[in-house]
N, C-alpha and C positions, 0 to 999 in steps of 0.2 A: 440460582445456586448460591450456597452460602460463599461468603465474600464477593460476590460481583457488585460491581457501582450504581448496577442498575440502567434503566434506558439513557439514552443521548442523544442528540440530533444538534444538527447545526446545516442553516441551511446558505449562511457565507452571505447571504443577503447586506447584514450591518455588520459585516467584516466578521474574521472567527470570533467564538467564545474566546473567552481568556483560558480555558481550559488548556485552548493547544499551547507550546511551547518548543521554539523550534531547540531544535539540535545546533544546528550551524544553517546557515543560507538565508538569505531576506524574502521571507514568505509575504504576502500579500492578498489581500481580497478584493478582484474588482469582477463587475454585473457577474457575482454569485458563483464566482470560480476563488479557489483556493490553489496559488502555486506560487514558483518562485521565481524568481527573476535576478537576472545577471548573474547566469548560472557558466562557471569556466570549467574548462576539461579537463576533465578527473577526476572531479570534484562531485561529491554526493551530499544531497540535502534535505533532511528528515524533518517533520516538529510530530509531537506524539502529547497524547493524552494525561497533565502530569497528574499523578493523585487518583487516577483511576486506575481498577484491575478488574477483570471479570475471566470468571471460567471459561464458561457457554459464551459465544456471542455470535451474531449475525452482524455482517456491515455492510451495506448496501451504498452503491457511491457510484458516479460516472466520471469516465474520466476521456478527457481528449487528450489522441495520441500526436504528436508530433516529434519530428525529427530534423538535426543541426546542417543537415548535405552532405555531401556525398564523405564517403571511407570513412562513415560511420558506422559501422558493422558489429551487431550484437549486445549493443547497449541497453541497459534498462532505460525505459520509458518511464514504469513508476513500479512504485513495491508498495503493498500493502500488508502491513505486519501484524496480525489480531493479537500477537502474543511477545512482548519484548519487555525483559525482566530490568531490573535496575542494575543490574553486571553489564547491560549491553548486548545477552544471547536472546535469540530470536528465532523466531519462525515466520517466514515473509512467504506474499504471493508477489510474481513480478512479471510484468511483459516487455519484451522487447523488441527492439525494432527489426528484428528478422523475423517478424512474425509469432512470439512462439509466447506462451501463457506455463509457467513453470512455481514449483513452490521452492526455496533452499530453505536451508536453517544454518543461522549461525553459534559457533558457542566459543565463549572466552573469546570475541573482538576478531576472531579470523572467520572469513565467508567460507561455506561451505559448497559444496558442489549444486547445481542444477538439479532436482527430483521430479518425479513426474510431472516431466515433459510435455508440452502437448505445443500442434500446431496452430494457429487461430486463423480466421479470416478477417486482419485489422490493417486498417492504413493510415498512414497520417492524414492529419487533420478528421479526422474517423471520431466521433465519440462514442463508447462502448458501455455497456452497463456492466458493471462488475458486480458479484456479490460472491460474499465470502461465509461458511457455514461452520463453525468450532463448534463441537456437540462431543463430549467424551473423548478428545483424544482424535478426532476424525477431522481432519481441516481439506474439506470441499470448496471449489471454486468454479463458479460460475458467472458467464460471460454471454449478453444479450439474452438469460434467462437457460443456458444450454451446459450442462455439470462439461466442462474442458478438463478436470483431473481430481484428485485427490491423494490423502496422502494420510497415515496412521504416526503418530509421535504424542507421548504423554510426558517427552518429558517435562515441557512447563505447565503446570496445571493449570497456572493462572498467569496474567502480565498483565500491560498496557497495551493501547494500540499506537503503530507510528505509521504515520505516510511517507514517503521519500522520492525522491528524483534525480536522477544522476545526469553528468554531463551526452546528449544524444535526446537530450527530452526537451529542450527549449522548448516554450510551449505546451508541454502537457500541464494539465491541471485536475486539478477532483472539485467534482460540483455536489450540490447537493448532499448529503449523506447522514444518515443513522445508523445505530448502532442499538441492539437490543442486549 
C-alpha cells in the first residue's frame, strides 16, 4: 500500500537492527531473544520501529510468557502495537498474566480500556506464537495459529510498530520476527 516501508525481518540472531529504538528500558539481545531486563514496578518498556510506517502489516513474532510471583495480578506480559503514531496514540495487542489475549487503543498519552477480550490457554514460561493481521482497518490476532479476537478502528491509517513490556513480565521476550 502506498507509504508502507515495505518488508522487515530481524531475527535477533547478531542483536537487533539499529532500526529498533527503545523508548525507555535496557533492551538487549541474547541466543535470539529480544527483551528487557532490570525491569522495576510500574514501570513499562517499549523500543518501536523509528523511520518506519506502513498501513497493511502482518507481524509474526514469539514470545515467552513469564511472570514476577505471586500478587501479581493482571499485568501485561507484552504488547504488541502494529500502529503507534509520533503523538504517542496507538493501537496495541496485549496478554496478560491472567490469562487473557486483549487489543486497547490509546489516544493523546492516556490508556484506554481493554477491547475484545478473549481468554487464552498460556502459562509462564509457555512460548506462544503470535501474529497479528492490519488489512483496512481490521486488526486480527492470532495465537498458536488460532484468530483469539479482533477488532475494527481506522483511526490511524498508518504508524510504526512498538513492542513493550511492563513490570509482571520479567522474562518475557519476542524471538524471532517479521513484518510484511
Amino acid at each position: 500500500a502506498k507509504g508502507d516501508s515495505g518488508p522487515f525481518s530481524d531475527n535477533f540472531d547478531a542483536g537487533p537492527k539499529p532500526d529498533w529504538k527503545p523508548i525507555n528500558g535496557n533492551w538487549t539481545m541474547s541466543n535470539g531473544r529480544y527483551t528487557v531486563i532490570d525491569i522495576n514496578a510500574g514501570e513499562m518498556y517499549s523500543t518501536f520501529l523509528e523511520g518506519k510506517k506502513w498501513n497493511n502489516v502482518s507481524i509474526s513474532v514469539d514470545v515467552t510468557l513469564a511472570r514476577t510471583g505471586a500478587g501479581i495480578v493482571d499485568k501485561d506480559i507484552a504488547t504488541i502495537c502494529p500502529k503507534i503514531t509520533s503523538a504517542g496514540e496507538k493501537i496495541c495487542f496485549g496478554l496478560s498474566d491472567s490469562d487473557q489475549a486483549y487489543w486497547y487503543i490509546t489516544r493523546k498519552g492516556v490508556d484506554g480500556n481493554r477491547v475484545s477480550k478473549a481468554s487464552i490457554d498460556a502459562r509462564s514460561g509457555q512460548t506462544v506464537h503470535v501474529k497479528i493481521e492490519v488489512r483496512n482497518g481490521v486488526f486480527a490476532a492470532y495465537i498458536n495459529d488460532t484468530k483469539v479476537n479482533e477488532l475494527y478502528n481506522a483511526t490511524f491509517p498508518s504508524g510504526s510498530i512498538e513492542l513493550g513490556q511492563r513490570y509482571g513480565s520479567w522474562g518475557s521476550s519476542f524471538l524471532p520476527m517479521s513484518f510484511d
